[in-house]
N, C-alpha and C positions, 0 to 999 in steps of 0.2 A: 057701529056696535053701541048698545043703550048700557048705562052708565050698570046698572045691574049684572049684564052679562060681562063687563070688563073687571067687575069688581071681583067677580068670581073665576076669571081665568088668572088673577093676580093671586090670590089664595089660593089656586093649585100649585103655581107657581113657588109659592113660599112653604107651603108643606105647612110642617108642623111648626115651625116657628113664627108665627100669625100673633099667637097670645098676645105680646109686647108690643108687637106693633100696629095693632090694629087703628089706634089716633093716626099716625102718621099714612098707614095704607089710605084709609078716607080722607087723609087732604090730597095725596099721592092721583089718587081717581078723578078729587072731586078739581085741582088743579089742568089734570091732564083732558077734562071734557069740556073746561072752560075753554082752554087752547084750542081746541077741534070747533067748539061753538064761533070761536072767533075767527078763524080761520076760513072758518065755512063764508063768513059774513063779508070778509074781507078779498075775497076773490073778485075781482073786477074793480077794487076800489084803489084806489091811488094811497100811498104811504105818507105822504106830502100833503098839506090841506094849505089854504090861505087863510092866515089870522090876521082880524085885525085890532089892533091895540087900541088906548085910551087914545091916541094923538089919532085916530084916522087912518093911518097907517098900515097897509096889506103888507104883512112879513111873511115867508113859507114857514110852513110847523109840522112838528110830523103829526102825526094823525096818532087821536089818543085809541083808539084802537088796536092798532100796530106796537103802542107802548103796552096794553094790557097785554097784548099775545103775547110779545117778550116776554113780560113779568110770570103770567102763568106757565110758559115753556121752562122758565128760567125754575121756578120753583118745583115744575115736576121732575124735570129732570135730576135736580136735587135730591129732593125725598125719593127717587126712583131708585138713585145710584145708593143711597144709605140703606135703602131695603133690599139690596139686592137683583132688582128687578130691570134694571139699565146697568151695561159694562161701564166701567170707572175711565177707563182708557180707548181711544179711538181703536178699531181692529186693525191689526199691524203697527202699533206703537207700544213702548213699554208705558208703563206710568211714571210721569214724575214723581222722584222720589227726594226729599229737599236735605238738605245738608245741613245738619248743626254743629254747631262747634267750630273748633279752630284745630288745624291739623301741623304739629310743630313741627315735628320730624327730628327735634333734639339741635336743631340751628339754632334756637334763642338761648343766650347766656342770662344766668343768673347771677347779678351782682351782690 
C-alpha cells in the first residue's frame, strides 16, 4: 500500500477527530513506511554484520538497519497507540494499570 492510500485509510479510521492530530498522524504514516521500506530490504540479510574496529579487530555488530527497523516500528507503534489507531494492550490481556501510592490499611501508628 503507497504511503497516500494508507494515509487515508487512517483518516477514515479517526473520523472526525483528525483536526488535532494531524502532525502526529504524518509522522505515524511517515514512521510506519520507513519500517515496511526497511523491512523490505532486510529480507535475506543477516541481523549480525562483522565490524571492524580501530585495532584491526573483527567484533559481531548488529546490523544498522535492523537498529532503524526497531527505531521506526518502535516509534509507530507509539504515535499509533496514542491516536487510537493500534490497541494499547495485546488481544486477550488487560492493560497494565500501575499503582501509586501507599495503601496503609490503618496498621501504621501515629506517634
Amino acid at each position: 500500500m503507497d504511503e497516500v492510500k494508507f494515509r487515508g485509510e487512517c483518516l477514515k479510521k479517526l473520523g472526525d477527530s483528525t483536526e488535532y492530530s494531524l502532525p502526529m498522524l504524518d509522522s505515524f504514516v511517515f514512521a510506519t513506511m520507513k519500517a515496511a521500506e526497511l523491512e523490505e530490504e532486510l529480507k535475506g540479510e543477516s541481523a549480525v554484520i562483522e565490524h571492524t574496529n580501530k585495532a584491526n579487530a573483527t567484533n559481531p555488530a548488529s546490523s544498522p538497519k535492523v537498529r532503524m527497523w526497531a527505531l521506526y516500528r518502535e516509534q509507530a507503534n507509539k504515535l499509533g497507540q496514542m491516536l487510537g489507531l493500534i490497541p494499547t494492550a495485546k488481544v486477550g490481556r488487560p492493560a497494565q494499570v500501575t499503582k501509586t501510592g501507599f495503601k496503609l490499611d490503618g496498621k501504621m501508628k501515629v506517634a
